[in-house]
C-alpha positions as CSV (number, residue, x, y, z in Angstrom):
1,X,13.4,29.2,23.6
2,X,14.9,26.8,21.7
3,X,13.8,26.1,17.8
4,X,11.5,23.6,17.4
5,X,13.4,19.9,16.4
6,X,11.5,18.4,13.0
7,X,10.6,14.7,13.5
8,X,12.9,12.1,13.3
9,X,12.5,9.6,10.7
10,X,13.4,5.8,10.9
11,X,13.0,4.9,7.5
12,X,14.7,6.6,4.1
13,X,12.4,5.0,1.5
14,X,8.6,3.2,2.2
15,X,6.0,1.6,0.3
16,X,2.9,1.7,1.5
17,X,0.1,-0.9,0.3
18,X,-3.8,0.8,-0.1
19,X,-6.8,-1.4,-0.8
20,X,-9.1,0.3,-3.2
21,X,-11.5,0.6,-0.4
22,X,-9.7,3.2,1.1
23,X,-10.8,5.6,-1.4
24,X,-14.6,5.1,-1.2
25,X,-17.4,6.2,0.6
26,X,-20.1,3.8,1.0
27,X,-22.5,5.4,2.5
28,X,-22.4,7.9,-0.7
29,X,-22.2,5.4,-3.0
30,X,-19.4,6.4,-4.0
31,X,-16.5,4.5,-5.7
32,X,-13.8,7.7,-5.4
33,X,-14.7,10.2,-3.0
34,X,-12.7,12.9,-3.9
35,X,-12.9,14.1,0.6
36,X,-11.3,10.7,1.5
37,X,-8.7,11.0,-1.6
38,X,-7.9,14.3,-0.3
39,X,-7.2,13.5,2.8
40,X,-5.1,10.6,2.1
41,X,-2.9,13.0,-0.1
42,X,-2.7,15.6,2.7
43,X,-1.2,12.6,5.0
44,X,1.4,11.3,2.1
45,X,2.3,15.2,1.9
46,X,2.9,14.8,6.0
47,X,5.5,12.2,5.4
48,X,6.9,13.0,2.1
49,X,8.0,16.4,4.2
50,X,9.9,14.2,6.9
51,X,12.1,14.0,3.9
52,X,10.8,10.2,3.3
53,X,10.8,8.5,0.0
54,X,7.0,7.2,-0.7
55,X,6.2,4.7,-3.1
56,X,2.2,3.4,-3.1
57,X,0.4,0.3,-4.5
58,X,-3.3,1.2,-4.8
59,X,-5.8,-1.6,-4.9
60,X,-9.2,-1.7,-7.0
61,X,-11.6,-3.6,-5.2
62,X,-13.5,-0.5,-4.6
63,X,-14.1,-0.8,-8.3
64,X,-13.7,-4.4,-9.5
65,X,-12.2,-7.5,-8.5
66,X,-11.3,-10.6,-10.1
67,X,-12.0,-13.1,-7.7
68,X,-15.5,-12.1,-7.4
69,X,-16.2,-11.3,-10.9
70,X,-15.2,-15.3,-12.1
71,X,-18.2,-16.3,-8.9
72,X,-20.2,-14.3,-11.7
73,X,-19.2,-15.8,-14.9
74,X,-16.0,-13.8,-15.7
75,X,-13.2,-15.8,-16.9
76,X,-9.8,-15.5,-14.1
77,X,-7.9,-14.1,-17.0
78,X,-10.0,-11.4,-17.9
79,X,-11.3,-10.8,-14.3
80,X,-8.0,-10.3,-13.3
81,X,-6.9,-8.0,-16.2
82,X,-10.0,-5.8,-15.0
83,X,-9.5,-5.4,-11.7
84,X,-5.4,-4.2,-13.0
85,X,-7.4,-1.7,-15.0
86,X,-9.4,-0.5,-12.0
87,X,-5.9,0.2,-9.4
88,X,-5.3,2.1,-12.6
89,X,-8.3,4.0,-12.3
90,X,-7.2,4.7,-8.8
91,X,-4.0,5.4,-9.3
92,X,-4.9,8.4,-11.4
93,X,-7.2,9.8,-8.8
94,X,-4.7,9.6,-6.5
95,X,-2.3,11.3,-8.7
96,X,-4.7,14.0,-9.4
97,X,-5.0,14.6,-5.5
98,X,-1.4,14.3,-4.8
99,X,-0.4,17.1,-7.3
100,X,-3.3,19.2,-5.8
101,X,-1.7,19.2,-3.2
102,X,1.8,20.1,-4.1
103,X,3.9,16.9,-4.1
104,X,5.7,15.9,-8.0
105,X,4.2,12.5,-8.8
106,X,4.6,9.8,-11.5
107,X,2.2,6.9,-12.2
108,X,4.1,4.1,-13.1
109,X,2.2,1.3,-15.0
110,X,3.0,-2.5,-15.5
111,X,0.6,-2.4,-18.5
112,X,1.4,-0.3,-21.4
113,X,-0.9,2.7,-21.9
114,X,1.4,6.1,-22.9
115,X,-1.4,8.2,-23.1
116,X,-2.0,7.7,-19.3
117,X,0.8,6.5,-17.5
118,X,4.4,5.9,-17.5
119,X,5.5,2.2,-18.4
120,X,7.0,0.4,-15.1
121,X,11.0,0.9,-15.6
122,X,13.2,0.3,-12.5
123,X,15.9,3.0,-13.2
124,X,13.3,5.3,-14.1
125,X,11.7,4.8,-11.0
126,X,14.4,4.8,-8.4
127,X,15.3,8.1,-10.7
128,X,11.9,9.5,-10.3
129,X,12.4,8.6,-6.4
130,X,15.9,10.3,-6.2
131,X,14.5,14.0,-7.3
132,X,11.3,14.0,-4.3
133,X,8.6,12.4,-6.4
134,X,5.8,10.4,-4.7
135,X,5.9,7.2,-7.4
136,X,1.7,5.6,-7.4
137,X,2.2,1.8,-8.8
138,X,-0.7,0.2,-10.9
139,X,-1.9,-2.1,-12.8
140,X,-0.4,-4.9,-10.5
141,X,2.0,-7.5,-11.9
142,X,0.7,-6.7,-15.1
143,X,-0.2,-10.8,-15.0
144,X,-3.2,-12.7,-14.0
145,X,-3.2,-15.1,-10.6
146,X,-1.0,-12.1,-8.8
147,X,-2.8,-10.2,-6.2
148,X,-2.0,-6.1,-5.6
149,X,-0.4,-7.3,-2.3
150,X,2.1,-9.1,-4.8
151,X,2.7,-6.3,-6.8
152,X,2.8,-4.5,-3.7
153,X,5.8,-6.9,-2.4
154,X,7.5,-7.3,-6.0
155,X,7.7,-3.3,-6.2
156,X,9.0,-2.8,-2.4
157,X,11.8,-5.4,-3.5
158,X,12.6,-3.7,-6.2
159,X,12.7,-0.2,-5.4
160,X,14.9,-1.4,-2.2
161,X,12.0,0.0,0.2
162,X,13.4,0.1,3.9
163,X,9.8,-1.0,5.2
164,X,6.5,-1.8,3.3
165,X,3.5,-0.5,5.4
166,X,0.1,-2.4,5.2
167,X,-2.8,-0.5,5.4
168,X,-5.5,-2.1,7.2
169,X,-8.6,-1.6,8.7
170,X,-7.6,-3.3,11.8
171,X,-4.7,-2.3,14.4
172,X,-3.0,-4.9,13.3
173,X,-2.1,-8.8,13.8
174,X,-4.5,-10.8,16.3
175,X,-4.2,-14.2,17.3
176,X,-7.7,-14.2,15.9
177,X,-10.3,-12.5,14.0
178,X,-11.1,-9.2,16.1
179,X,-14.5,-8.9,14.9
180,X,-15.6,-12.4,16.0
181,X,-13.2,-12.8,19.0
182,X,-13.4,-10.8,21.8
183,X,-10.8,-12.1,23.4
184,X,-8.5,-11.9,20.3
185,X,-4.7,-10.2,21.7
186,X,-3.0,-7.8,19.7
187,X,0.6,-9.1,18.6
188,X,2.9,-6.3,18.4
189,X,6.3,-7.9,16.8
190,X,5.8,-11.3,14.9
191,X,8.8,-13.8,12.9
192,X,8.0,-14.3,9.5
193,X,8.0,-17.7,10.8
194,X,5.8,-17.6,13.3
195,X,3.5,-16.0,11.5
196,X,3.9,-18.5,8.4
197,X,3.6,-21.8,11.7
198,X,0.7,-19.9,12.8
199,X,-1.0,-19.4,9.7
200,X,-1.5,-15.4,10.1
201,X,-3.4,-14.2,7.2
202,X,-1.0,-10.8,7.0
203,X,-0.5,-10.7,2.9
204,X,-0.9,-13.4,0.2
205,X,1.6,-16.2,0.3
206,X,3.7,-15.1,-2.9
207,X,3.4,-11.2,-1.1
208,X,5.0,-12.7,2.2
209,X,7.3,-14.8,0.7
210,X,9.0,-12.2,-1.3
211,X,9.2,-10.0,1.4
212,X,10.7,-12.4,3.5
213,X,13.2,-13.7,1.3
214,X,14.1,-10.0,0.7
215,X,14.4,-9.2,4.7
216,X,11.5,-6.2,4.5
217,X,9.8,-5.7,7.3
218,X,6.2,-5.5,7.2
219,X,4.2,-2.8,9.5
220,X,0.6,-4.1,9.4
221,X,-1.8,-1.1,10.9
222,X,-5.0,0.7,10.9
223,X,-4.7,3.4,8.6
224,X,-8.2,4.7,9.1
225,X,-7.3,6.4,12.8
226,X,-5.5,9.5,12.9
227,X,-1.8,9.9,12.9
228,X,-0.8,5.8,12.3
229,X,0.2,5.8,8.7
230,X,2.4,9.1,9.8
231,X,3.8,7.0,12.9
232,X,4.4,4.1,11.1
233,X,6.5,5.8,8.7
234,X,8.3,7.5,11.1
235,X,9.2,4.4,12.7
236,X,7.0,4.6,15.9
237,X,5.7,1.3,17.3
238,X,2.3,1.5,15.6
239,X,0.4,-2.1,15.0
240,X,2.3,-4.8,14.2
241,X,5.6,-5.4,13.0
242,X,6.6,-8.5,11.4
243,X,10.2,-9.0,10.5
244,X,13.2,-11.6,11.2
245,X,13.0,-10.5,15.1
């Protein structure tokens, strides 16, 4: 019998792009649940040990989020600056999972707070990166108007990410809204031009942008099913992938 062969991996480095609402549990009320964080640390462990780089940009809608809080009377500035503070909040549950599990981790921050977080330097992350550790980036931008799939972008670009993987609820691209559209098609591969001709909501436009003027490749999935986010980041054709073509 021959020794079992470990997975192959397609990509050396990732990124992968959470919305806060992948760490609550609504019908618990709950903002964090601690369950879902768990297992969402157990499936960064599964990758980490294909020997994969992982880099993540946590969301905070789960918590707060600008846009809504300005419908409600909250300036955009300080809206905005809350809803930083609340991928913070996430970030350091994440963290606290992640190291419960084994795996080195450093929470970088693009607002300054020592006590809590490590200030966003790029040679200290790739450095961080370099020596196994799973990097959690919050606090967005760190400016107002930005969106965490910006941030999300603007890191993968900088940290030289090979892919940046979307988690969605969704399997990925349709040429329309699944939940509306029954007859809505799955698009497996997609041009950043097409997508940008067709109008595809995929990321915001300064998100896309970046990433296509920086040639990532985007893998837009459904990270709520078993075994996608591990696919995806082992480079198996799992939702969509939008790239130059």
């Amino acid at each position: 019998m021959t020794a079992r062969q470990p997975a192959r991996r397609k990509y050396r480095r990732i990124l992968l792009k959470l919305s806060g609402e992948a760490l609550q549990n609504r019908a618990q009320g709950l903002s964090i649940d601690p369950q879902i964080v768990a297992g969402i640390s157990r499936r960064i462990r599964t990758v980490h040990r294909l020997g994969i780089e992982v880099a993540v940009v946590v969301g905070g809608g789960n918590i707060f989020r600008g846009s809504s809080g300005e419908a409600r009377g909250i300036g955009r500035n300080s809206g905005d600056y809350m809803g930083m503070l609340a991928t913070i909040i996430n970030g350091l549950a994440l963290q606290n999972s992640l190291e419960k599990h084994g795996l080195a981790t450093r929470l970088m921050t693009a607002i300054e707070m020592r006590s809590v977080a490590e200030p966003f330097i790029l040679r200290r992350a790739l450095r961080h990166l370099e020596k196994r550790r799973v990097l959690i980036f919050a606090g967005g931008t760190g400016n107002p108007y930005f969106t965490t799939d910006s941030a999300a972008a603007l890191r993968a670009s900088e940290i030289g990410a090979d892919v940046l993987l979307k988690a969605t609820k969704v399997d990925g691209i349709y040429t329309a809204d699944p939940f509306r559209d029954p007859k809505a098609r799955l698009l497996r591969r997609v041009t950043y031009r097409d997508a940008l001709r067709q109008g595809l909501r995929i990321m915001d436009a300064a998100a896309f942008s970046l990433c296509m003027e920086n040639a990532i490749p985007i893998v837009v999935f459904n990270f709520f099913k078993p075994g996608t986010f591990e696919g995806a980041a082992a480079g198996k054709n799992i939702g969509t992938l939008v790239s130059d073509g």
